[in-house]
N, C-alpha and C positions, 0 to 999 in steps of 0.2 A: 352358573352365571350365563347369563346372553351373551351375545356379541358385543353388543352397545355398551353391556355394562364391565363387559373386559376391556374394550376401549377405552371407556372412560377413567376406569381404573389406572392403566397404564397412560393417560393423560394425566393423571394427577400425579401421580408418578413421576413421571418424569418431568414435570413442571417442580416441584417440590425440590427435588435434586438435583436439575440443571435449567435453571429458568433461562429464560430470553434476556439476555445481555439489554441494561439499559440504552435507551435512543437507538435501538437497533434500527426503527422503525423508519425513524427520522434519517437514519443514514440511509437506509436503501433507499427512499423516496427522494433523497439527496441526487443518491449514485443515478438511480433511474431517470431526472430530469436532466441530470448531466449527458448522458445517452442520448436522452432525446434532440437535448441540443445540439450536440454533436455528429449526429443522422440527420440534424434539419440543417447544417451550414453546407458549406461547398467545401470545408476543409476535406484534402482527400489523402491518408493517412491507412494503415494496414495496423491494424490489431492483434497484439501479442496476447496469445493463450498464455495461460499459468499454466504451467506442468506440473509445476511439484512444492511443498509447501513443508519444511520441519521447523522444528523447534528445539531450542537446546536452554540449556541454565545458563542464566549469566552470569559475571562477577568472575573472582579472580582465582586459581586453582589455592592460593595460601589460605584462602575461607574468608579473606575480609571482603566484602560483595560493595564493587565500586558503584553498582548500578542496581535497578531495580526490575522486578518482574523477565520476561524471557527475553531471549533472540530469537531471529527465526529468521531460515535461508528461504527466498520463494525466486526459482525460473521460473520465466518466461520463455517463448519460444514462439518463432515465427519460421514461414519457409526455410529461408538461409542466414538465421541468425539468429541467436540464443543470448540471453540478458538472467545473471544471477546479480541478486543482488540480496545483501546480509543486513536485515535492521537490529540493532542493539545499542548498548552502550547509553541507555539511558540514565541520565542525571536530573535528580530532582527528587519530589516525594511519591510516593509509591500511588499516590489519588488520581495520575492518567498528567500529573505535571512533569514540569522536566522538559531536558529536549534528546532527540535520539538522532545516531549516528548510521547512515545508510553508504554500505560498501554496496559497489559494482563490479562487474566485470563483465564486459561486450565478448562474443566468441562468434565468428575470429574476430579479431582487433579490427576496427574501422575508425576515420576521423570521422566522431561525432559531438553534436553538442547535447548532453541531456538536461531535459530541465523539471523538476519536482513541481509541481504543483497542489497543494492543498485545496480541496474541492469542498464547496460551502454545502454547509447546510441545508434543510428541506426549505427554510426559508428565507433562502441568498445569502446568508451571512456565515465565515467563517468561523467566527465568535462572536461574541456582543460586542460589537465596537470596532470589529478586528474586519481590515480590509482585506481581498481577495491575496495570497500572499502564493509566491516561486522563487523556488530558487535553482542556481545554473551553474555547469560547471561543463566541462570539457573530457572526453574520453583520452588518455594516454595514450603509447605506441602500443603497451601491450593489452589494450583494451579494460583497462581501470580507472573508476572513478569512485569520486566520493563526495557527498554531502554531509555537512555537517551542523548541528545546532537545530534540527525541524522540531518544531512541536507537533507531540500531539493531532492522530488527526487522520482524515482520508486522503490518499495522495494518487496522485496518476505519473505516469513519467513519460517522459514525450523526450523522444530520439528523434534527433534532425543531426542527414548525413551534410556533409559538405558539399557533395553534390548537389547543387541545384534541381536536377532532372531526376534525383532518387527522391524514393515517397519517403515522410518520418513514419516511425513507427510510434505509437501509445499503448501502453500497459492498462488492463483493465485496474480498476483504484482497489487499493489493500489500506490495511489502519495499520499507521503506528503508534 
């Protein structure tokens, strides 16, 4: 066999066995103008790296599975300040419905406010019909928070300290 046609081979291959996730396409063109906008504003904000990304089963250890498809812990990480946060706890049918349940925890503990945001589509719209949608809550003393009820979706999460004179931080967007 050539080159070309071992590539090909193993193109097909691996298309066959692990295709490209539907609206992949749509979401990065999504994520990417989102970027863009946000490099073209004057918002002036520091960007938290992902560091590390697992997965675990969800549902409950006695076997009856209160929720659907995985959990999964993803850090973030900046200069002097780390953000875990654990999405699961999905309720609904196993088709990407439902709504899922996003634990945090800030390290160290700061008074922050974080806010979720759900980031539209490649063609401005969050769903058909569905307006731009956030949701906000408050970090604890020992740096916990939580969101609950989000659908489905690409999300960013933007930390604003209580200090006026410190910058927020933003999460590059992950799906839940």
């Amino acid at each position: 066999m050539s080159r070309d046609e071992i590539f090909d081979h193993l193109e097909t291959m691996w298309s066959d066995r692990d295709p490209m996730p539907e609206g992949l396409v749509e979401r990065m063109q999504a994520l990417v103008a989102t970027e863009v906008t946000m490099a073209l504003t004057d918002l002036d904000y520091e960007l938290m790296m992902l560091i590390e990304r697992s997965a675990e089963l969800a549902g409950t250890r006695g076997g009856a599975d209160t929720g659907t498809g995985t959990a999964y812990t993803l850090r973030f990480g900046t200069g002097d300040l780390d953000l875990l946060v654990r999405a699961g706890g999905r309720n609904g049918d196993d088709k990407g419905g439902g709504t899922t349940r996003l634990d945090g925890w800030v390290v160290p503990p700061a008074e922050l406010t974080v806010r979720a945001t759900r980031i539209a589509d490649a063609t401005g719209a969050v769903g058909v019909g569905e307006p731009e949608q956030s949701w906000e809550t408050s970090v604890d003393a020992q740096g916990r928070f939580e969101l609950t009820d989000l659908p489905a979706g690409l999300y960013r999460l933007w930390l604003t300290p209580a200090d006026p004179d410190a910058k927020p931080f933003g999460t590059p967007a992950f799906e839940i």
